[in-house]
SEFI-439777 format. One record per residue: residue number from 0; y negated, z negated, x negated of N, C-alpha, C in turn. Coordinates in steps of 0.001 Angstrom, whole numbers, plus 500000, padded with zeros to 6 digits. Layout:
nr n.py n.pz n.px ca.py ca.pz ca.px c.py c.pz c.px
NUM Y Z X Y Z X Y Z X
...
***
This chain:
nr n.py n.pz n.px ca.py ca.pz ca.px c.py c.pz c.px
0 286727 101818 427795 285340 101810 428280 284929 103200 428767
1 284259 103537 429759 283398 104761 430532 282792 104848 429711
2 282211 106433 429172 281123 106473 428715 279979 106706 429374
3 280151 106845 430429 279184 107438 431492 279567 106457 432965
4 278309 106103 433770 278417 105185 434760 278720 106125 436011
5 278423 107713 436031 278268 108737 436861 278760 109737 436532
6 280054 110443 436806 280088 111910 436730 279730 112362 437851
7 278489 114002 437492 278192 114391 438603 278934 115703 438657
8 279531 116089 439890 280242 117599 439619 279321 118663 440686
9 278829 119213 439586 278100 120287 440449 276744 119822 440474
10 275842 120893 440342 274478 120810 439270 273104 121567 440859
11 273763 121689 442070 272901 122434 442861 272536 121128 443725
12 271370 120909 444333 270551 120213 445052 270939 118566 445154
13 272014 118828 445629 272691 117270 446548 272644 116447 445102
14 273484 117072 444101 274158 116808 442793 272889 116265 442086
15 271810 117068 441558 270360 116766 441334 269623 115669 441407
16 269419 115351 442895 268891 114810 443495 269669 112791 443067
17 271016 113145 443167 271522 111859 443181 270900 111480 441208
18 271626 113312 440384 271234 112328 438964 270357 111809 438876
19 269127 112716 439588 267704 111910 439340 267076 110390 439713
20 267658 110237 440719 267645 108892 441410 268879 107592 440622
21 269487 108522 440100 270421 107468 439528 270163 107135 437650
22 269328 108216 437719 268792 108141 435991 267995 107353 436235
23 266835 107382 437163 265408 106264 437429 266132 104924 437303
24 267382 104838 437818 267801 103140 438505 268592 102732 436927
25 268384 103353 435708 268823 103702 434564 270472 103298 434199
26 271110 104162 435441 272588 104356 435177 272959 106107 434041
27 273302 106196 433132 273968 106952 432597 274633 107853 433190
28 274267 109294 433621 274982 110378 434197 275274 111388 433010
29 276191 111861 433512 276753 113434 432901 277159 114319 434409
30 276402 115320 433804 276247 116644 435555 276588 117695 434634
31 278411 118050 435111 278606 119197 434853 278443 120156 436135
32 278831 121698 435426 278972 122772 436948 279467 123802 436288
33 280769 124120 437161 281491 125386 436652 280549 126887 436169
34 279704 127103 436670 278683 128013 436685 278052 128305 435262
35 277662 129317 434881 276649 128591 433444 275554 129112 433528
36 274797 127908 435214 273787 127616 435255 273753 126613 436380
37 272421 125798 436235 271761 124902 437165 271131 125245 438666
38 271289 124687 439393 271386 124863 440420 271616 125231 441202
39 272982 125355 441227 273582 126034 442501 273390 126979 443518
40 273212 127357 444769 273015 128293 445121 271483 128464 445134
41 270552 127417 444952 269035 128045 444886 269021 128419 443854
42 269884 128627 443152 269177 129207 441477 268720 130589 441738
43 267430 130664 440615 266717 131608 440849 266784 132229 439236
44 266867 133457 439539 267076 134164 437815 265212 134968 438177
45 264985 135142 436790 263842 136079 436901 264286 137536 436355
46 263984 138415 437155 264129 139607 437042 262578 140728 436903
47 262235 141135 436166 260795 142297 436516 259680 140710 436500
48 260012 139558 436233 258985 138838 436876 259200 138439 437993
49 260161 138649 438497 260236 138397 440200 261098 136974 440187
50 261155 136348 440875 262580 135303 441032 263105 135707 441680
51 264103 136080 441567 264941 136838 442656 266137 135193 443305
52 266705 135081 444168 267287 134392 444949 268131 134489 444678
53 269309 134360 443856 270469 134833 443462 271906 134889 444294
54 271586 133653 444864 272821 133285 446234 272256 133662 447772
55 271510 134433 447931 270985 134509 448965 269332 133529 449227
56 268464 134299 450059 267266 133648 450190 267333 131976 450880
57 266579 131106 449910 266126 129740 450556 264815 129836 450474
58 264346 129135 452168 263298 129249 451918 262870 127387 452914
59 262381 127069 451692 262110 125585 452664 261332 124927 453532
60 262088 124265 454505 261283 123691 455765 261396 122507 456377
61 260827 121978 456492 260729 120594 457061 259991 119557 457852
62 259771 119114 458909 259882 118163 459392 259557 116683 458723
63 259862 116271 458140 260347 114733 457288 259367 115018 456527
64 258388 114196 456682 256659 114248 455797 257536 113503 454134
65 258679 112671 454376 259073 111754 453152 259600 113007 452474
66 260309 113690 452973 261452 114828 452262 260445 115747 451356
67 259671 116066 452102 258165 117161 451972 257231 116488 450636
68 257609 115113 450694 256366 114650 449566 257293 114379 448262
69 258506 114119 448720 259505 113729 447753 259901 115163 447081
70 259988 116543 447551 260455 117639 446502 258731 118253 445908
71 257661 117650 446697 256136 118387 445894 256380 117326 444614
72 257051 116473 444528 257034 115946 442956 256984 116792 442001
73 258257 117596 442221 258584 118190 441399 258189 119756 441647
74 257825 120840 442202 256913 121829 442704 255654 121495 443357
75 254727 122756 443413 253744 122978 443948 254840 123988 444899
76 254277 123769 446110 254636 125187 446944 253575 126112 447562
77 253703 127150 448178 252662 128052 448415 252676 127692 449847
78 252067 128917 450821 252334 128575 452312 252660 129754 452753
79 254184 130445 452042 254866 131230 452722 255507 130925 454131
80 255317 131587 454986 255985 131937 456125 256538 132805 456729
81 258119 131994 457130 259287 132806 457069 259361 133678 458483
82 259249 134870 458592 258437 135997 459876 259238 137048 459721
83 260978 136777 459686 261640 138360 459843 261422 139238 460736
84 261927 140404 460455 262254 141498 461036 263142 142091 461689
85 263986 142684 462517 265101 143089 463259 264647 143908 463411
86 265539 145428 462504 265722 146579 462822 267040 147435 463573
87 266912 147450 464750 267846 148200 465540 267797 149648 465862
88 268794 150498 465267 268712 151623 465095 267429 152424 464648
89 266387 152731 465174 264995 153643 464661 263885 152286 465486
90 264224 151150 465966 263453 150533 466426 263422 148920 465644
91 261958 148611 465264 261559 147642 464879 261174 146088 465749
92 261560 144729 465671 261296 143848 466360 260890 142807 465460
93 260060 141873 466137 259478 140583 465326 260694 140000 465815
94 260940 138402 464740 261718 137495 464946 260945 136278 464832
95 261175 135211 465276 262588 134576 466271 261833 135908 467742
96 262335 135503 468517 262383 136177 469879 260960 135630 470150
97 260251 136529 470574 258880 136165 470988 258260 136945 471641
98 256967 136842 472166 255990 137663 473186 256146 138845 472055
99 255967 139200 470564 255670 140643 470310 257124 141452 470083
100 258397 140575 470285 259371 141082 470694 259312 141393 472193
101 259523 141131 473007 259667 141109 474631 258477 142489 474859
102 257340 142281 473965 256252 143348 474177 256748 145212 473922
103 257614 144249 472569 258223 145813 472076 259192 146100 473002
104 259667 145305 473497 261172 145828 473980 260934 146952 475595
105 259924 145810 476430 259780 146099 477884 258460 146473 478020
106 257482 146667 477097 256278 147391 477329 255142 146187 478218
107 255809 144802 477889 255053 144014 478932 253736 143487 478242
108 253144 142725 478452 252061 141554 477886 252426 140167 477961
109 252605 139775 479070 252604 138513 479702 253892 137411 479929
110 253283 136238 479058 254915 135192 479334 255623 135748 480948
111 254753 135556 481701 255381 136129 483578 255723 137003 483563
112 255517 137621 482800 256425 139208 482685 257556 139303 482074
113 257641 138566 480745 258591 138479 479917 260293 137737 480527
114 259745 135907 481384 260480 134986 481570 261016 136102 483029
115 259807 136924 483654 260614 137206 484791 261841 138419 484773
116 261854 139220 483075 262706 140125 482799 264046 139713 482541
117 264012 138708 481588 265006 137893 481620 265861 137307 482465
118 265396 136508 483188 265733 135769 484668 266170 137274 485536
119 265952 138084 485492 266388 139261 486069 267870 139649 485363
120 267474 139870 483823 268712 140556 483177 270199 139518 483489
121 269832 138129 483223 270663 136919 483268 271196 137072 484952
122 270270 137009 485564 271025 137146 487296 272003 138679 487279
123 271778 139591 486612 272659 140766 486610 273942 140684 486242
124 274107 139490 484886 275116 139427 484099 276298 139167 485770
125 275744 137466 486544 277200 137562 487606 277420 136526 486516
126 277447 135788 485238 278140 135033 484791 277502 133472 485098
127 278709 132882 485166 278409 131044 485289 278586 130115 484286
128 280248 131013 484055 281060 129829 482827 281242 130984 482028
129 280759 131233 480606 280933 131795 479762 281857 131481 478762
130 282979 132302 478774 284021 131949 478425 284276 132554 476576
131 283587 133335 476287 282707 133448 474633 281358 133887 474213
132 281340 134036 473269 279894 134064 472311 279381 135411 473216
133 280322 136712 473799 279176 137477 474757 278448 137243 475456
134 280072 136270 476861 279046 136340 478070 278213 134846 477743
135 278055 134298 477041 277317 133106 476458 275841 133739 476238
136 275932 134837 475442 275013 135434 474811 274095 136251 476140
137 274890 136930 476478 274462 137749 477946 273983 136524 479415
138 275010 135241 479203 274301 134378 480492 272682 133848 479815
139 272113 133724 478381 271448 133222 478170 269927 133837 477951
140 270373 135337 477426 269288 136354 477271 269538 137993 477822
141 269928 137841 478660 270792 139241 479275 270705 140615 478291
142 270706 141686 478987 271641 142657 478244 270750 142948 477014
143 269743 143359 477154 268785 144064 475939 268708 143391 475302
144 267942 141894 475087 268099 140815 473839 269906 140852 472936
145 270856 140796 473759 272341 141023 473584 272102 142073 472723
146 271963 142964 472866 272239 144399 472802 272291 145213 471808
147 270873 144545 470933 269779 145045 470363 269940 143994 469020
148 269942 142560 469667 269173 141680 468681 270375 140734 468013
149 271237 141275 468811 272185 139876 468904 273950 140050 468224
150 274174 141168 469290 275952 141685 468964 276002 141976 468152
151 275324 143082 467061 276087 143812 466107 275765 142540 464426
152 274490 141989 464266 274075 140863 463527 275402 139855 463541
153 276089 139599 465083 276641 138288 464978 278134 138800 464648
154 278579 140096 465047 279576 140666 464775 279978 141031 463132
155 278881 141233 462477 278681 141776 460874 278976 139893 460327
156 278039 139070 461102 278380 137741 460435 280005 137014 460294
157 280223 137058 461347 281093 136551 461578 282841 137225 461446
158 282280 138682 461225 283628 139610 461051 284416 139910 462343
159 284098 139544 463545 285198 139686 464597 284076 140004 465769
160 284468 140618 466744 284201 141138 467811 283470 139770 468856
161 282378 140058 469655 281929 138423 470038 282571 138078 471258
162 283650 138991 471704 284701 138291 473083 285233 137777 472131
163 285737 137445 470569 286740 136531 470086 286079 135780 469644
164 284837 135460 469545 284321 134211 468584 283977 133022 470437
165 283970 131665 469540 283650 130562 471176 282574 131161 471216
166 281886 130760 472347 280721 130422 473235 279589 129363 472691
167 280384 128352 472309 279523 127029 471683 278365 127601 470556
168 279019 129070 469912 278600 128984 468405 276472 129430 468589
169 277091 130032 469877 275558 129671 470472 274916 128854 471689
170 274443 127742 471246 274491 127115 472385 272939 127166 472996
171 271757 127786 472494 270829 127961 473518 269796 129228 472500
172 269221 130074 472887 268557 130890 472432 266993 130647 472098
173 266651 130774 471013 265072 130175 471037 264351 131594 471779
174 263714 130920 472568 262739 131813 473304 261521 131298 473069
175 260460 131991 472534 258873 131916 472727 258075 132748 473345
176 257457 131918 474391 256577 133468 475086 255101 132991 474397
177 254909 132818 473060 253900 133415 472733 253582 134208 471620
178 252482 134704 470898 252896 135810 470624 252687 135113 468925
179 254117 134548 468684 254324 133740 467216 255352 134192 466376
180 254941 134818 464958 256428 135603 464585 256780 134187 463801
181 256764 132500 463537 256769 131696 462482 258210 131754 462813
182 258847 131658 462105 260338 131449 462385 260919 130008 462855
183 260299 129175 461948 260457 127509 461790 259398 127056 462637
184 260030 125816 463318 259074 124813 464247 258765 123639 463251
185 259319 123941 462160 258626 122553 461561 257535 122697 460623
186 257183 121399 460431 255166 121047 460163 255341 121495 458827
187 256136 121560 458178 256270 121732 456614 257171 122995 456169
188 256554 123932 455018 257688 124655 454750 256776 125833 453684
189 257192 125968 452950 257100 127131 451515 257890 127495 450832
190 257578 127960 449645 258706 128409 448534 257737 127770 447251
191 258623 127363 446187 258132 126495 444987 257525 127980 444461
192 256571 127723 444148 255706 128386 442802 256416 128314 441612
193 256951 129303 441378 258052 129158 439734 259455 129309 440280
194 259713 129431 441071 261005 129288 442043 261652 127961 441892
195 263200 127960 442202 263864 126611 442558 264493 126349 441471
196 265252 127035 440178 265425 126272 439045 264704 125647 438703
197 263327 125672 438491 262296 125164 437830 262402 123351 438113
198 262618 123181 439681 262662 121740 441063 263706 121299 440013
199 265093 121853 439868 265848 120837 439262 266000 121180 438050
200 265282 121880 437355 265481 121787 435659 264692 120349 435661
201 263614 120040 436601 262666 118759 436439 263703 117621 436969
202 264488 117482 437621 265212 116620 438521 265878 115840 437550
203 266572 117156 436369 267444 116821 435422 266893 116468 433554
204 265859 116662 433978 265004 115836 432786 265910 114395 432227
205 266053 114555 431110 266792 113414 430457 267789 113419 430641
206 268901 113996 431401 269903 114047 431879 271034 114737 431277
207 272270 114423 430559 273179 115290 430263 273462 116332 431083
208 274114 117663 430446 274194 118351 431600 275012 119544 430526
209 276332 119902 431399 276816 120875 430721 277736 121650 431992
210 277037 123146 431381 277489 124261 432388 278438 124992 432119
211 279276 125610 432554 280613 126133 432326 281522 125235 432483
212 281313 124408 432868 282605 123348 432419 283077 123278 434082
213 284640 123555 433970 285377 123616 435098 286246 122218 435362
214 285510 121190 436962 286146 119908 436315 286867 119935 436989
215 288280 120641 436811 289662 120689 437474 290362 120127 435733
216 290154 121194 435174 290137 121523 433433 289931 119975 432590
217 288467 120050 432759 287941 118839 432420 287796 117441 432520
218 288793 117312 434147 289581 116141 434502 290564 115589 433702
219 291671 116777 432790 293012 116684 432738 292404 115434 430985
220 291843 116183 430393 291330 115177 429259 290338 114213 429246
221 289622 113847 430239 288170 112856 430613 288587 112201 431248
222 289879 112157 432117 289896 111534 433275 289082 109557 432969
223 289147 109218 432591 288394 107776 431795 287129 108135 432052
224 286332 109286 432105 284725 109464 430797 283842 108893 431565
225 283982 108290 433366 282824 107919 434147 283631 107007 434922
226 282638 106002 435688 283393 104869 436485 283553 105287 437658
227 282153 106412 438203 282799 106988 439274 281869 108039 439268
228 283000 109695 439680 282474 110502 440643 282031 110497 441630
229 280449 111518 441696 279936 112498 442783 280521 113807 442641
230 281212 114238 443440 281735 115103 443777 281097 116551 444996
231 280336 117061 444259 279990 118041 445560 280526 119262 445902
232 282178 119970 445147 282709 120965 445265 282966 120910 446682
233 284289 121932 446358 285155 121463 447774 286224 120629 448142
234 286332 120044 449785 287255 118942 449613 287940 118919 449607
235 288347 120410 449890 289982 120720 450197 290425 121388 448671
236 290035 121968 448117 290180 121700 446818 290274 120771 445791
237 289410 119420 445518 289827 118274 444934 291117 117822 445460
238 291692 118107 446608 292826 117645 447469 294056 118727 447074
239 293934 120000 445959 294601 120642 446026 295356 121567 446798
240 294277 121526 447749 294725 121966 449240 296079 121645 450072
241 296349 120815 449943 297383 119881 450363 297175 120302 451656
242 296492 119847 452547 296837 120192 453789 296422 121564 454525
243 296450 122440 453524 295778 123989 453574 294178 124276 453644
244 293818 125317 453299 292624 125681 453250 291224 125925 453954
245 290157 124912 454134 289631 124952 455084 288634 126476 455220
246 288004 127177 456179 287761 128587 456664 286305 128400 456165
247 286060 129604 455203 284596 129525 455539 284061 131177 455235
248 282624 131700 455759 282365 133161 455530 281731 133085 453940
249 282074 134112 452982 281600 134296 452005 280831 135732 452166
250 279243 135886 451065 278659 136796 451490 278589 137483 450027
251 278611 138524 450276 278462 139562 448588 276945 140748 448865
252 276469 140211 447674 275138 140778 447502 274865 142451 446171
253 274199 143071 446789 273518 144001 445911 272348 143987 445571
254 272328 144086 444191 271095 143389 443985 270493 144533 442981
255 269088 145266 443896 268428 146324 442433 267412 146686 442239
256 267326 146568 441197 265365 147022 440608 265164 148564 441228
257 264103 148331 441768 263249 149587 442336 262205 149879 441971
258 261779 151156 441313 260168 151827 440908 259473 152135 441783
259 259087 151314 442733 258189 150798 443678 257620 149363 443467
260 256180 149299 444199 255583 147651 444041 255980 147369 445748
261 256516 148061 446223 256752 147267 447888 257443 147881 448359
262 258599 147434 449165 260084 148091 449522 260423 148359 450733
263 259689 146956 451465 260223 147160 453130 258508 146376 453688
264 257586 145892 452642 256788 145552 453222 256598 143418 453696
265 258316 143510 453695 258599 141785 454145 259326 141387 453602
266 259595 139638 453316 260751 139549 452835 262244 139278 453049
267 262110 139382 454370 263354 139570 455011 263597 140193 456070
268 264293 141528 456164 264447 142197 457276 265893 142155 457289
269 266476 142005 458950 267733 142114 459747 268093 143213 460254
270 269229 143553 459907 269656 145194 460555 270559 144835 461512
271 270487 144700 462794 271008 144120 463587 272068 145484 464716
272 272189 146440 463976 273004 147324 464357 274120 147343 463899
273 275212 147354 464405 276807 147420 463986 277189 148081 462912
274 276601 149395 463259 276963 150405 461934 276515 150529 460707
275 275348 149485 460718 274670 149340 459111 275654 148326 458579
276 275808 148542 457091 277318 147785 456734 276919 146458 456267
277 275047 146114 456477 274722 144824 455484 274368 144181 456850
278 274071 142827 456685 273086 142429 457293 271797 142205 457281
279 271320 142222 456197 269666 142186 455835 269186 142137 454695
280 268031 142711 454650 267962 143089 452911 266626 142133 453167
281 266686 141397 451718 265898 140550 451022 264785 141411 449859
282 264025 141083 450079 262694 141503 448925 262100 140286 448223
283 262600 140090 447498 262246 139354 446718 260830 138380 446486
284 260342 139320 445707 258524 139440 445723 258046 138704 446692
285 258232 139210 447701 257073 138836 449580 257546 137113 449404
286 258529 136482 448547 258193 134917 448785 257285 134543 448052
287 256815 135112 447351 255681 134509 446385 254619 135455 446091
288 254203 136262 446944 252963 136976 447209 253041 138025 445844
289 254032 138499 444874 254021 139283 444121 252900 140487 443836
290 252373 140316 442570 252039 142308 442497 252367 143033 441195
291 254101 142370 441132 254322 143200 439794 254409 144709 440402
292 254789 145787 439357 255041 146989 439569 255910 147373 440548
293 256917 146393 439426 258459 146917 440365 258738 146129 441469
294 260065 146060 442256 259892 145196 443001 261861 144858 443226
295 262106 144166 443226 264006 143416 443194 264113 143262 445178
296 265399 144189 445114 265773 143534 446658 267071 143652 446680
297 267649 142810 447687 269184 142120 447784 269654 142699 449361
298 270686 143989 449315 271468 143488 450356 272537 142586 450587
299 272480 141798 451927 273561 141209 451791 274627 141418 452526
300 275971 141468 452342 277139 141791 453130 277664 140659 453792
301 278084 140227 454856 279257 139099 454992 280519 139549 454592
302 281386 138583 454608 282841 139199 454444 283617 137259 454525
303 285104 138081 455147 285963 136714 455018 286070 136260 453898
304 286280 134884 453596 286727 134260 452423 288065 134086 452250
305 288225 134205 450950 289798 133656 450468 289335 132678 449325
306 290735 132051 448955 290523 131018 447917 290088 131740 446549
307 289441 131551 445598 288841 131622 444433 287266 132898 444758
308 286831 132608 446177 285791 133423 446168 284541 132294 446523
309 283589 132741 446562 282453 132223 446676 282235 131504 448433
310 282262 130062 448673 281830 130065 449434 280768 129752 450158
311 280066 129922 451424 278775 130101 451767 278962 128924 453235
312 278979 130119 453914 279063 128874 455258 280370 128755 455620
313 280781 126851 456194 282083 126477 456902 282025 126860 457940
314 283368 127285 458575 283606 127742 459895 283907 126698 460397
315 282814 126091 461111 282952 124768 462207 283484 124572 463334
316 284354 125703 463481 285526 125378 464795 286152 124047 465129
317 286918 124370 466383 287756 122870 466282 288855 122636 465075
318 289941 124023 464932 290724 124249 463572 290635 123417 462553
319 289163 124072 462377 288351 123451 460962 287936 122162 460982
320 287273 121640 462138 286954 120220 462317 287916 119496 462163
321 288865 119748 463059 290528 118841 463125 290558 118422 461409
322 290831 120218 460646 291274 119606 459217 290418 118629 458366
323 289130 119159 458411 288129 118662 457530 288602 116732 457712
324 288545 116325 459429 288342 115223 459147 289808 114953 458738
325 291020 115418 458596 292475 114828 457469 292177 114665 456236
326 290901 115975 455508 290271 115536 454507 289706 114458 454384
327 288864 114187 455104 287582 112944 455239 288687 111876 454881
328 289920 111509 455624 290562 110619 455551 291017 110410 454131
329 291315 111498 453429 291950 111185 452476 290820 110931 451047
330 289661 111063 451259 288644 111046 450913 288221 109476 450782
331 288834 109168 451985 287926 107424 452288 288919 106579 451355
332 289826 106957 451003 291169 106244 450272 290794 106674 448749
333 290394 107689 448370 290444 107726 447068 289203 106802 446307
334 289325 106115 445372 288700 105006 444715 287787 105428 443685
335 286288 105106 444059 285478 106069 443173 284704 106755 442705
336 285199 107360 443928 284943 108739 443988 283786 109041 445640
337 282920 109731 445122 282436 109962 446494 281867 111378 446774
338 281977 111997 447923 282012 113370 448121 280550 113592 449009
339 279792 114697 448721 278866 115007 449233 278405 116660 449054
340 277400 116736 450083 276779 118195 449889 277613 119047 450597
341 277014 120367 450683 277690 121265 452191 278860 121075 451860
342 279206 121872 450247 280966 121615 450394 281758 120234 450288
343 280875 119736 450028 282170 117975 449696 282033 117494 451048
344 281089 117823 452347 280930 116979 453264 281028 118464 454702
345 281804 119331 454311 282078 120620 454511 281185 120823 456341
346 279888 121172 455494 278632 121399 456554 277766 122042 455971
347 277224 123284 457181 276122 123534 456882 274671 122950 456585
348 274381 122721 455301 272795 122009 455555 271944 122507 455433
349 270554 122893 455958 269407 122918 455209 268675 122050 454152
350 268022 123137 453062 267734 121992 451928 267232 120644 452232
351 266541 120326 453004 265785 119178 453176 266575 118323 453955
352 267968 119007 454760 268426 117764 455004 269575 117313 454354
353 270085 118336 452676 270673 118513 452132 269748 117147 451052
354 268668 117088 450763 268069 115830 449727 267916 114747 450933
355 267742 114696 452241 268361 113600 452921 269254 112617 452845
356 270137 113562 453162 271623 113197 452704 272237 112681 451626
357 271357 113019 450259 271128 112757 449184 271127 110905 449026
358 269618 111292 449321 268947 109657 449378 269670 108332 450390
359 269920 108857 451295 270538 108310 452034 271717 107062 451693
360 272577 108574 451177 274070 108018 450395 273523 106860 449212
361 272632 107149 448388 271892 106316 447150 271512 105082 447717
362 270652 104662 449391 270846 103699 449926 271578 103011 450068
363 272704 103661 450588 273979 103002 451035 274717 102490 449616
364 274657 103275 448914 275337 102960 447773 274668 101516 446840
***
């Protein structure tokens, strides 16, 4: 006999979301996670009072009025808005790309001024068929947006020079000519009051749940203990990497208390120059309107991944696509068992379409 109708592997969002929905429908889960803690990469530790972001900043947004009413269950959110910064060399820019960027850059005012600088820089490039992520970058926002906002950010991300990365990886540039620093176009979006452990310490109410537990380890003696796995690791890992290792960027953070109440002023600024070795430092605080003393901020580094490191985002090439779906295949054969979440379904998601995806699968299922 199972003792459990559900093993869940892995305790961050996707994983959550299903125990909770599957505890309501009153099936019996057990949600382990190698980690020894809950929730996965939104977990939030408190530091000074602050929640600091531990895996890097989430900050949520959405579209989907259902998604939006379905996580205020469990949070209140505030009405932070996400309004980076891009610092290039001694010069400051609003983000996404907008009239008070274009203002800073060319001294202009006016959308007609702005669309007609562009359309200028782009006719200079001479390019048609952009054959990588430069002249992609250069046919779409010519040299100064390139220059400034774009190369050294995508070069630090990605680790390689942008004549070697495709073309596809950008396929159109958000341009606004008005003068809007919101980052997100969608109708919905904050940060939980209490931060994001808090969302699924509630998710997992009633719920077994044990952390540290590594279920490679914990397979070899349980294999019986549930009728079927959710699986949200990785897939090429449950697979033993059998058909080799799928690519993804892992990012390493510094993370430190400062005797200051305000650090950079925002909570996310981009150093979009080559020679700065991070890509953007996080302040903690500015998601939740802080006024402790001190104040916690995170640089973050990219760097390649290898196996037993942390991973962040899949490299969605063709390479990677090709393999993933030999995974998928071998995935659809195993009995059971079902794989989800960025790494089991090896995609980038945003949270909200990460509890989508969630519910979805719970339909189908």
């Amino acid at each position: 006999m199972h003792q459990y109708d559900y093993l869940i592997v892995g305790s961050g969002l996707y994983g959550a979301v299903m125990a909770h929905e599957l505890n309501k429908r009153g099936k019996k889960c057990l949600v382990i996670d190698k980690r020894d803690h809950i929730a996965g990469n939104i977990y939030c530790e408190d530091v000074e009072g602050i929640h600091v972001h531990k895996y890097g900043a989430h900050i949520f947004h959405t579209s989907n009025k259902k998604i939006w009413e379905y996580m205020n269950q469990f949070a209140e959110f505030n009405h932070y808005i996400n309004s980076p910064i891009a610092v290039y060399k001694d010069e400051l820019y609003n983000l996404p790309f907008n009239m008070n960027t274009f203002s800073k850059m060319w001294g202009i005012r006016t959308p007609q001024e702005a669309k007609a600088m562009i359309a200028k820089q782009v006719a200079e490039t001479g390019i048609t068929e952009p054959k990588n992520l430069e002249e992609q970058a250069l046919s779409l926002g010519g040299h100064d947006v390139y220059e400034k906002l774009i190369k050294g950010y995508t070069e630090k991300q990605w680790g390689r020079d942008c004549k070697e990365l495709p073309a596809f990886i950008i396929k159109r540039l958000p341009f606004r000519f008005t003068y809007d620093n919101n980052y997100f176009n969608d109708r919905y979006q904050g940060i939980p009051i209490g931060g994001y452990t808090a969302i699924v310490e509630k998710m997992l109410e009633g719920i077994e749940v044990r952390t540290g537990v590594d279920f490679f380890e914990f397979r070899k003696e349980n294999s019986e203990i549930a009728e079927t796995i959710i699986f949200t690791g990785m897939i090429d890992e449950y697979f033993g990497y059998q058909l080799g290792a799928l690519e993804y960027r892992s990012v390493r953070f510094e993370t430190e208390v400062l005797d200051c109440d305000n650090y950079q002023g925002n909570a996310v600024v981009n150093y979009t120059d080559r020679e700065v070795p991070y890509t953007r430092i996080i302040e903690h605080k500015h998601f939740e309107f802080g006024k402790q003393d001190k104040t916690v901020i995170s640089r973050e580094y990219s760097s390649e991944w290898k196996v037993g490191m942390e991973p962040y985002y899949p490299v969605n090439d063709e390479k990677n696509t090709k393999l993933y779906e030999q995974y998928k295949e071998l995935a659809a054969k195993e009995e059971n068992v079902i794989f989800g979440g960025r790494l089991g379904d090896y995609k980038y998601y945003d949270m909200d379409k990460v509890v989508e995806a969630a519910l979805n699968r719970l339909e189908e299922m």
